[in-house]
C-alpha positions as CSV (number, residue, x, y, z in Angstrom):
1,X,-11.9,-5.3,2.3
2,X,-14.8,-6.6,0.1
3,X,-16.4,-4.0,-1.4
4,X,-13.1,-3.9,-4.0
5,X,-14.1,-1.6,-7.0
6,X,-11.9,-2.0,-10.5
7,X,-11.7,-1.0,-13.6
8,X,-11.3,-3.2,-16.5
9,X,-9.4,-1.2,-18.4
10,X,-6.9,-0.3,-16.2
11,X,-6.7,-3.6,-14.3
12,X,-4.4,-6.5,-14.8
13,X,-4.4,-10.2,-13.4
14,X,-0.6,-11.1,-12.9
15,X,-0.4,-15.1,-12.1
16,X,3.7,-15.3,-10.5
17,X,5.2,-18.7,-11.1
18,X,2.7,-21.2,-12.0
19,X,5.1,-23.8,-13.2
20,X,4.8,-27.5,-12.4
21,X,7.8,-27.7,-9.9
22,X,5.9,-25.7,-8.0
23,X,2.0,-26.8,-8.0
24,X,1.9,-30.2,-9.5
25,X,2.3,-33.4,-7.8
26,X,5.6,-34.5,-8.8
27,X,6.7,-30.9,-8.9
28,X,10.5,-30.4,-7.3
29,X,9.2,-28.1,-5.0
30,X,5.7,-29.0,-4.4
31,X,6.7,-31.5,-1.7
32,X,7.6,-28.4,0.5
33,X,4.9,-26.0,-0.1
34,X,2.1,-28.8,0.1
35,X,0.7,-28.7,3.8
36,X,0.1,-24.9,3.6
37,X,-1.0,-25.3,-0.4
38,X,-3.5,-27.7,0.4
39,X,-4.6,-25.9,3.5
40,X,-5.9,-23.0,1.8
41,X,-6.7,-25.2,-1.5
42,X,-4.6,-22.4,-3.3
43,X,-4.1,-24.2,-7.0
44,X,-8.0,-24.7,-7.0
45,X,-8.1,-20.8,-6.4
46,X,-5.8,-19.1,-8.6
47,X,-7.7,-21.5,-11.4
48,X,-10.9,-19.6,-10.3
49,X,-9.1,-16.4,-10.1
50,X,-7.7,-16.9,-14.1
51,X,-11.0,-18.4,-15.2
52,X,-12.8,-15.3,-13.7
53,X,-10.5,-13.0,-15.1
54,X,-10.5,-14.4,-18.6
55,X,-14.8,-14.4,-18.7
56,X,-14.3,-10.5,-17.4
57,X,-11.9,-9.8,-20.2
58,X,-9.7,-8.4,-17.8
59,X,-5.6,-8.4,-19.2
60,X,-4.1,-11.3,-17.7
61,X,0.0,-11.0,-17.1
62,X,2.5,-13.8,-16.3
63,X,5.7,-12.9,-14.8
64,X,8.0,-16.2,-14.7
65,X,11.2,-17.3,-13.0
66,X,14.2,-17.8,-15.4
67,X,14.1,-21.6,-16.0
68,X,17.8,-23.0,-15.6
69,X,19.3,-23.3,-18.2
70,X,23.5,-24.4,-18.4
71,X,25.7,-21.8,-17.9
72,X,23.0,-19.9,-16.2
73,X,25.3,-19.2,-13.3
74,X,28.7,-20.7,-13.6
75,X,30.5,-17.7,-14.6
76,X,29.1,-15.2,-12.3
77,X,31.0,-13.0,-9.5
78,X,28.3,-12.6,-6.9
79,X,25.4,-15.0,-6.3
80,X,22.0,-14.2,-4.2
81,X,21.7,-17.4,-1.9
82,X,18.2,-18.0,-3.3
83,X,20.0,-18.0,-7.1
84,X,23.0,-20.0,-5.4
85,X,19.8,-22.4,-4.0
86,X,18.3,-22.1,-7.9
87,X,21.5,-23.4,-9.2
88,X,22.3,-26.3,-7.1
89,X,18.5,-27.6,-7.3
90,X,17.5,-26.3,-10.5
91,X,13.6,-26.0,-10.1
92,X,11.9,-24.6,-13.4
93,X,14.6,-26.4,-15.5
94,X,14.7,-25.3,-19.1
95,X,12.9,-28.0,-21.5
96,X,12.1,-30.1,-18.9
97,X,8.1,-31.1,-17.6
98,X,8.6,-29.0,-14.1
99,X,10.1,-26.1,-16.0
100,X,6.8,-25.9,-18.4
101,X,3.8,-23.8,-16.9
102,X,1.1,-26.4,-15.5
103,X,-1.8,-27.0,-18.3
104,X,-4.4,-25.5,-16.8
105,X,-2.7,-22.3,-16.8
106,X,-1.1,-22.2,-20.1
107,X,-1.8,-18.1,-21.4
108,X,-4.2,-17.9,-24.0
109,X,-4.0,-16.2,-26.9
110,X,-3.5,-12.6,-26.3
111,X,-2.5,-13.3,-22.8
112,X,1.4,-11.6,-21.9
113,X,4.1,-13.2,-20.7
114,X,7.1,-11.1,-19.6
115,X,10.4,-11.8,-19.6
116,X,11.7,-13.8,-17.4
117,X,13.4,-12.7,-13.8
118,X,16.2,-13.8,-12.6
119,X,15.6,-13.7,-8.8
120,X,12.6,-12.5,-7.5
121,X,10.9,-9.8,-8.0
122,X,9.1,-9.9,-11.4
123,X,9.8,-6.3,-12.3
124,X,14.0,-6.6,-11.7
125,X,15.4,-6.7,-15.4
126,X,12.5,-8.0,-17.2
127,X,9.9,-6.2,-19.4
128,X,7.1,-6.1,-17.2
129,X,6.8,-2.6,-16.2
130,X,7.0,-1.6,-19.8
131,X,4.2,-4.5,-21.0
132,X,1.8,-3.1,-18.3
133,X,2.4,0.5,-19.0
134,X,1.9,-0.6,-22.8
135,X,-1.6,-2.0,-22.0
136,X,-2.5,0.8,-19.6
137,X,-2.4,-0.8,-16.2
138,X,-2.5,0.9,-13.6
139,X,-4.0,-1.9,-10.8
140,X,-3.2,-5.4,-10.7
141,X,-4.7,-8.5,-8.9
142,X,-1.7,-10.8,-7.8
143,X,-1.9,-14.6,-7.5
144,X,0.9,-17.5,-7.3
145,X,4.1,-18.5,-5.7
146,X,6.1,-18.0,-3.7
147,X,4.5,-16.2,-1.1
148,X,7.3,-14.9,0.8
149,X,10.2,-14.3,-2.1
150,X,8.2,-13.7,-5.9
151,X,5.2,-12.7,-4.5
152,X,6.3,-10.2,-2.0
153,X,9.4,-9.2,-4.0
154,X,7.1,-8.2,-7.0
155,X,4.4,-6.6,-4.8
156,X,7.1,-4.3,-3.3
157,X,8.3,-3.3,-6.7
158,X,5.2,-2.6,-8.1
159,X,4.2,-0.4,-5.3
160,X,7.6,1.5,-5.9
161,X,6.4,1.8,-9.8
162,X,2.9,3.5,-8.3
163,X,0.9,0.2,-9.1
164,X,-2.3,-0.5,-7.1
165,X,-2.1,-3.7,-5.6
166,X,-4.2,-6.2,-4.3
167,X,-3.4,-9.5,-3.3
168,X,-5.3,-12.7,-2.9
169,X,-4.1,-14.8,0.6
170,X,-5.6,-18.0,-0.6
171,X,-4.3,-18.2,-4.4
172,X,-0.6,-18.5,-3.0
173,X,1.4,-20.7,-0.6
174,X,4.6,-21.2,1.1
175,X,6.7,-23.4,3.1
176,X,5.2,-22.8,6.4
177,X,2.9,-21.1,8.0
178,X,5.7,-18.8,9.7
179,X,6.5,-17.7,6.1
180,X,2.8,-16.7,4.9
181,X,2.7,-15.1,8.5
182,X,5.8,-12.9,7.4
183,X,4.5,-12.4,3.9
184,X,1.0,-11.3,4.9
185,X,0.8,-10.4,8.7
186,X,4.0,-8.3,8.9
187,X,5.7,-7.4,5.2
188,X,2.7,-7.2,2.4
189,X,0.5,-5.1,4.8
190,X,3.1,-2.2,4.0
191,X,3.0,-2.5,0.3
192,X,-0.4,-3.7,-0.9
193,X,-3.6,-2.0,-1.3
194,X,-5.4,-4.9,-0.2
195,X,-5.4,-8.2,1.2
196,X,-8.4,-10.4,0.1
197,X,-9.4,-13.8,-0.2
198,X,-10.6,-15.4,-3.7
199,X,-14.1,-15.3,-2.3
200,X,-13.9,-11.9,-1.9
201,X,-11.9,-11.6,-5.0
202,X,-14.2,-13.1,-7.3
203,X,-17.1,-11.1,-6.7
204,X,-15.1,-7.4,-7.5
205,X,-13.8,-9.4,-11.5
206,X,-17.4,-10.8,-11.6
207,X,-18.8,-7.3,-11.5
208,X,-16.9,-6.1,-14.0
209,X,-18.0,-8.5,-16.9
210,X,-19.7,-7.3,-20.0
């Protein structure tokens, strides 16, 4: 789909996860999502995608991953194995450099972060429906990690919430390629408007500058 037509008003860049641990060298996870990261030159591209966005005034959103903090989970009954996985490894830690958002993608001022989730959707017990509702979004262009769990999880939601969704292939990355093929050949076909690349992508924000 390239001929992608928004609306700055009701449009909203949401950037999923950009912390260090994920997309930085050194990162905890970054060792794992690498190969398929570097493949598609993904970082590189969701920079584009934010610096586009900003010069188009378009609403930029960040949904985040709760950072780990102690006591996060220790008390709890029942434990999703990806929060079990959270706890043991603790990526994003709280107050630590792969828990802080990596410096090219710090929000600006005026730029919304919502509360944090807790799993993976970026909807599930956080403020984000409300923030976009707030601001009058009604479409959003989605860009991050991971592709398969925040990505996807928060795609589904918002399509639940009546979002418009498009997301960009190549400003995300995954484990493997047999996860991205889940993600975006068999799952997000089902949930998002569209499925575009950041060439493609950067074109439809360009057009909407002032």
């Amino acid at each position: 789909m390239t001929n992608l037509k928004y609306d700055r008003e009701l449009t909203g860049l949401l950037v999923i996860d950009p912390y260090n641990d994920f997309i930085s060298e050194g990162g905890k996870i970054w060792n794992r999502i690498r190969a398929v990261a570097k493949a598609n030159d993904c970082v590189a591209h969701m920079l584009q995608i934010l610096n586009e966005a900003r010069k188009a005034q378009l609403r930029v959103f960040y949904a985040l991953h709760r950072r780990y903090r102690p006591g996060d989970y220790e008390t709890w009954k029942y434990i999703a194995p990806i929060q079990k996985m959270a706890w043991e490894r603790k990526p994003f830690e709280y107050g630590t450099w792969g828990g802080e958002i990596r410096s090219e993608f710090q929000p600006h001022a005026g730029e919304i972060v919502a509360s944090e989730h807790w799993c993976s959707s970026g909807f599930a017990n956080t403020d984000l429906d409300l923030l976009l509702k707030k601001h009058g979004i009604h479409q959003l262009i989605v860009i991050g990690l991971i592709a398969h769990t925040c990505v996807e999880a928060t795609v589904r939601y918002a399509a639940e919430l009546g979002y418009q969704v498009t997301v960009v292939k190549d400003a995300t990355a995954d484990y493997s390629d047999r996860e991205m093929h889940a993600a975006f050949d068999i799952n997000l076909p089902n949930y998002a408007t569209a499925l575009v690349t950041t060439k493609e992508i950067l074109g439809s924000i360009s057009a909407l500058r002032v």
